[in-house]
N, C-alpha and C positions, 0 to 999 in steps of 0.2 A: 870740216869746211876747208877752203880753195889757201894754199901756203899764200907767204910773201910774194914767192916766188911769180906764181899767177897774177897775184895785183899788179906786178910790175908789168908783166904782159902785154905788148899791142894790144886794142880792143880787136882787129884783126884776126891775130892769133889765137886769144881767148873765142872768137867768135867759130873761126874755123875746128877746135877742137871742142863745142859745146854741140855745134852740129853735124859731126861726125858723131858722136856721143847720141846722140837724141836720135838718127837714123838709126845709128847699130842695135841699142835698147830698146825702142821701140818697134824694131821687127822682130828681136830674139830674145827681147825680155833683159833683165838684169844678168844674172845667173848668168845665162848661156851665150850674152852679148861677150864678143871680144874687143880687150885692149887692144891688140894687135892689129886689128881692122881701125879701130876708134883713131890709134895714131897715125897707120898708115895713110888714114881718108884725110884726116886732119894733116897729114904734111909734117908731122914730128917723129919723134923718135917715141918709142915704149918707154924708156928710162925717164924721158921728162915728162909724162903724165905723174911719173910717181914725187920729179921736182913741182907741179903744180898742187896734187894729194897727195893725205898720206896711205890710203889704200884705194880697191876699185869701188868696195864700201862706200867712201865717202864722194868719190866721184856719180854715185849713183844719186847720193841724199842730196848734194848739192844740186844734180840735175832734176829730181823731186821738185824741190823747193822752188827753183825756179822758174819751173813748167805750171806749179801752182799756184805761183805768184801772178802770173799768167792769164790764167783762166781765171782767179778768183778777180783780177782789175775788171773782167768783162762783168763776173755776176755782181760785184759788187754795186757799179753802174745799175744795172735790172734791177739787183733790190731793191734800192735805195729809191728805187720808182714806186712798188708796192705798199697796199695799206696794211702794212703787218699788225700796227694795233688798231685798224677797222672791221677787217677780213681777213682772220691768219690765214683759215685755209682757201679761203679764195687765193690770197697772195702765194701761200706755199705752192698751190698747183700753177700758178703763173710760171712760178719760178723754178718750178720742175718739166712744163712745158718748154722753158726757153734752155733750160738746161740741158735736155734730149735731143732740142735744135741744133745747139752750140755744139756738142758734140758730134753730132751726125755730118754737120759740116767742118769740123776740124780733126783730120783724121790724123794729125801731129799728135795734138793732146791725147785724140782717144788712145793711141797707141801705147803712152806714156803710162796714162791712168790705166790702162790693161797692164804693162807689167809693172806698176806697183801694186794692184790687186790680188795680180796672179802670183807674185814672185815666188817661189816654192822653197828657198833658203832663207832657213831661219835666222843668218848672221846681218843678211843683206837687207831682210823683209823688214825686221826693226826698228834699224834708222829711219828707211824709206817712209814706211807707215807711219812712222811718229813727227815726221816732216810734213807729210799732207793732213794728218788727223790735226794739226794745231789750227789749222786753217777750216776748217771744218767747224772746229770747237769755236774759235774766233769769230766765225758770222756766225752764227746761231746760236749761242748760247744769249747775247743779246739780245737776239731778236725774240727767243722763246721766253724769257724775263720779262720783256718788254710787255709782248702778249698780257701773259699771265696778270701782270698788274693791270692790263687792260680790259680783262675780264673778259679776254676770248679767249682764255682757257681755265681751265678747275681750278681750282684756288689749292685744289692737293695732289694736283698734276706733278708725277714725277719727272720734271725737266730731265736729269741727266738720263732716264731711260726714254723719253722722247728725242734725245741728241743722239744717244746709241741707235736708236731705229734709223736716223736720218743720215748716220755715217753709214749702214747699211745700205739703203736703199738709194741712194744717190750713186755711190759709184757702181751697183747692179743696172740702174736705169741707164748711166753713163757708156758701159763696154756691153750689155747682153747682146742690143740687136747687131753687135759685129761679131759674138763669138757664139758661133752656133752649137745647142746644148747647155748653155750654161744657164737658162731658164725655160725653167722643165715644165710652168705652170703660166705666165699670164700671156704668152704669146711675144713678146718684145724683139721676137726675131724676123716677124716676118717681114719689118720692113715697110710697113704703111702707118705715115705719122698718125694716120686717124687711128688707130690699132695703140699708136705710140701713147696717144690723149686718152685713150679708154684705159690701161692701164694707168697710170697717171691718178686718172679719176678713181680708179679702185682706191689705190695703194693712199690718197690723202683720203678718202671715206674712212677706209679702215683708223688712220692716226684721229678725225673726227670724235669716230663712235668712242675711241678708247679715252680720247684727251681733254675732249670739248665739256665746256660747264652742262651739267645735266640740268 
């Protein structure tokens, strides 16, 4: 996380080197994203990135966290609208309709959420991923409890392998229809939200047939 050094920061200057950061990373990923572009754009020096963090590591998790800090205020809003113990999966598909929205129109975040998906280094991909997963785990683990004692799911429904599916399938529905190839099977790329709702509809059928009280 961000030194002393950065608290003390202008919001200014914190602002100008977060978004320089969020450009450079989300067109070239973590890994391949450069310091040296991130301070240049941002107006500082290389040396004081490393006075603001203590590696580019941690300037990535921070920039994680932040971006899913982000996106999670918008869906929390939406959820918080849904009858998650009336109609889980009514609600679940709501909320994975509006989630394919949000992203299709926010090509900041999608970028972001592509390279903490893809990040290909394993030193880098850790933190990152262990910064979005909490937030992940945080809305839904609630909500899938909530369910379950509501008796819209099996009473021996394995929640934390219904969490793992949905950490899965949320950030594929998120980056597929912008990165062409990386779904080989439902279509998600071509680009037609009706296209977008029919997989959608697949992918909660399937957690249904496997989740739902028999």
């Amino acid at each position: 996380m961000p030194t002393e050094t950065w608290a003390r920061l202008p919001a200014a200057r914190r602002a100008a080197v977060l978004e320089a950061a969020e450009a450079e990373f989300g067109a070239l990923g973590f890994s391949r994203g450069s310091l040296n572009a991130i301070a240049r754009n941002a107006g500082v020096s290389k040396g004081s990135l490393f006075q603001y963090f203590t590696d580019k590591a941690d300037l990535c998790t921070y920039l994680s966290e932040l971006v899913s800090q982000r996106i999670r205020a918008v869906m929390d809003a939406h959820i918080a609208e849904l009858p998650w113990t009336d109609d889980f999966f009514g609600a679940l598909r709501a909320a994975c309709y509006y989630w394919m929205t949000y992203f299709a129109t926010h090509p900041a975040e999608r970028a972001l959420t592509t390279a903490v998906n893809l990040e290909p280094d394993r030193e880098t991909r850790a933190p990152i991923r262990a910064a979005v997963n909490a937030h992940y785990i945080a809305v839904f683990r609630p909500l899938l409890l909530a369910a379950r004692r509501a008796g819209q799911l099996h009473p021996d429904a394995d929640l934390e392998a219904f969490l793992a599916l949905l950490m899965l399938v949320l950030p594929h529905l998120a980056i597929a229809p912008s990165q062409p190839g990386l779904d080989a099977v439902l279509g998600l790329h071509s680009g037609d939200p009706a296209d977008a709702e029919k997989v959608v509809d697949r992918l909660v059928a399937a957690l249904r047939t496997g989740f739902a009280p028999r």
